[in-house]
Rosetta silent file (secondary structure, phi, psi, omega in degrees, C-alpha in Angstrom):
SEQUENCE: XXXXXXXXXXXXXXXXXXXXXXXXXXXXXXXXXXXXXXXXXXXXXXXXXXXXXXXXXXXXXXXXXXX
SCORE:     score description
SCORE:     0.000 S_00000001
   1 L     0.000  135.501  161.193    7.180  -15.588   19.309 S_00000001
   2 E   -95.410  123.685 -175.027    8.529  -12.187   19.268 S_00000001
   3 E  -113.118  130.564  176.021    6.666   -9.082   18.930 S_00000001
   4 E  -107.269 -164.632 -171.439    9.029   -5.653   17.669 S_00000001
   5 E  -141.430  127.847  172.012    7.843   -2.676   16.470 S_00000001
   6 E  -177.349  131.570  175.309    8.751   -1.466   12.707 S_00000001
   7 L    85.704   21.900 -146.435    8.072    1.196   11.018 S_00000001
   8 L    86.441    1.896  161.658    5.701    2.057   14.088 S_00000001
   9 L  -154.101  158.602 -147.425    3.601   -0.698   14.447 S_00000001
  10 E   -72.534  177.718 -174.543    3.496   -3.531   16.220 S_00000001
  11 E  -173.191  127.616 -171.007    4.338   -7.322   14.642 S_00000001
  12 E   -95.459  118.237  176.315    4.655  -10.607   15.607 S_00000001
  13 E  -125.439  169.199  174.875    7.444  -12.712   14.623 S_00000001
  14 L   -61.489  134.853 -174.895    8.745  -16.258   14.724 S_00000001
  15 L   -47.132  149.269  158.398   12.017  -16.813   17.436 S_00000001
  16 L    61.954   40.218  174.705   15.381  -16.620   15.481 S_00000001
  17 L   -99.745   97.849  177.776   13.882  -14.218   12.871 S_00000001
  18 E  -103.739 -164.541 -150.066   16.671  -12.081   11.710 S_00000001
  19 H  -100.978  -12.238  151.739   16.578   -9.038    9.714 S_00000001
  20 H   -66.169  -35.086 -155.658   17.204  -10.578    6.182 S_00000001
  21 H   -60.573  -35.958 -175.220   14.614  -12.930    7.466 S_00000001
  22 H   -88.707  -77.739 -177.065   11.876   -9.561    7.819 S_00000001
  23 H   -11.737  -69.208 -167.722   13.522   -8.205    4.498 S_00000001
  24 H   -50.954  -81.511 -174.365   12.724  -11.622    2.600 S_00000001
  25 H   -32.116  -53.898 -170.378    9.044  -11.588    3.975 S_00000001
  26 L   -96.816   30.827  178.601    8.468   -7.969    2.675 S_00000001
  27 L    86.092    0.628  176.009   10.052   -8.510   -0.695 S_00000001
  28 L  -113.783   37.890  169.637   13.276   -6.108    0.073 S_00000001
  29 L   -83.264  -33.597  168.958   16.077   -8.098   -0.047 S_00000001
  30 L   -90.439   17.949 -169.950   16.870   -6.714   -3.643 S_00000001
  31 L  -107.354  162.123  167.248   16.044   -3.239   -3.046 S_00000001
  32 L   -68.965  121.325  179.555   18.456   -0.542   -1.571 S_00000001
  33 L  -139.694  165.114  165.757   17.172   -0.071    2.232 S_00000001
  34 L  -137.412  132.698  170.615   18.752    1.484    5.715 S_00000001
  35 E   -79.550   63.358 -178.730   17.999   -0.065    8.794 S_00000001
  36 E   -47.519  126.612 -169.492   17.584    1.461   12.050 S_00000001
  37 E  -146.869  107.946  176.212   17.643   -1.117   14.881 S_00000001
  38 L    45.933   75.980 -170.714   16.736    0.213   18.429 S_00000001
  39 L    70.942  -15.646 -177.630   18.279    3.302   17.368 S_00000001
  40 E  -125.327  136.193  158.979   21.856    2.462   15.391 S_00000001
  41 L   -59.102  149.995  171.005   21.786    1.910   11.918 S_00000001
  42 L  -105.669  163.689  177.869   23.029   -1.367   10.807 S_00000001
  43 L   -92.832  167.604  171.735   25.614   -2.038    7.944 S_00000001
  44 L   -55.627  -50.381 -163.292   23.984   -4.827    5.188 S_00000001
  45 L   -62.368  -11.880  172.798   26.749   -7.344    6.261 S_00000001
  46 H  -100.889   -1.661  158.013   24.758   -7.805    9.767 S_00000001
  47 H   -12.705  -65.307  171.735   21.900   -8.430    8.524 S_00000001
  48 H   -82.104  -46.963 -178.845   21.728  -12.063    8.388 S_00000001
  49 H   -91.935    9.953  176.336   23.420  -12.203   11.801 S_00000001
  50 L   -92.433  161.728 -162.737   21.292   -9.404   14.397 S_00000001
  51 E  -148.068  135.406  175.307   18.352  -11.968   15.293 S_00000001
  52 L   -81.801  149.323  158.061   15.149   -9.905   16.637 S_00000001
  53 L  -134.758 -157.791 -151.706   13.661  -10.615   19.880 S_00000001
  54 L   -75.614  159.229  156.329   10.493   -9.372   21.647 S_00000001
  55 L    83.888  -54.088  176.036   10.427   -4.895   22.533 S_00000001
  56 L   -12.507  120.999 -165.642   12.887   -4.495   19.422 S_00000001
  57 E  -112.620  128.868  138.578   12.356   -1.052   17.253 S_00000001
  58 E   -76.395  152.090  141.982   12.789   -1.068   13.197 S_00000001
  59 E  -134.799  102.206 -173.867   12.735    1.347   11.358 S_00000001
  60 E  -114.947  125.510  142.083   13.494    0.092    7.365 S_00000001
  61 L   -95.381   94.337  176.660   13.640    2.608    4.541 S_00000001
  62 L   -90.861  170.597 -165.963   13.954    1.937    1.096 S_00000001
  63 L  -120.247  120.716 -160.436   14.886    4.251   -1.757 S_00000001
  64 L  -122.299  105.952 -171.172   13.098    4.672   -4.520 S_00000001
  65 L   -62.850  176.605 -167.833   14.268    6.656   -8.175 S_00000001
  66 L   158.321  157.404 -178.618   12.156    9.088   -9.767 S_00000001
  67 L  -118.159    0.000    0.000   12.292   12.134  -11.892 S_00000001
């Protein structure tokens, strides 16, 4: 079990949970998002391969249209 912190609070995940893996769970894998991960943004293509572990900070923003 891991626990990170995103978006500011804490969460408990399974080992070898990587960050499409948290996408897929909240339903954002087809939305546009940027990913902060313990400070550095990530590009999309690492996605599937950074793997969380415990003390890890998110921060995921998605973008949303509007008039």
């Amino acid at each position: 079990m891991a626990k990170i912190q995103l978006n500011g609070k804490k969460v408990d995940l399974k080992k070898n949970y990587s960050i499409f893996d948290l996408l897929k769970k909240y339903k954002l894998t087809n939305k546009k998002v940027a990913i902060e991960y313990n400070g550095t943004i990530i590009p999309k293509s690492s996605f599937r391969k950074k793997y969380l572990k415990s003390n890890d900070k998110l921060e995921i923003v998605h973008f949303i249209g509007g008039g």
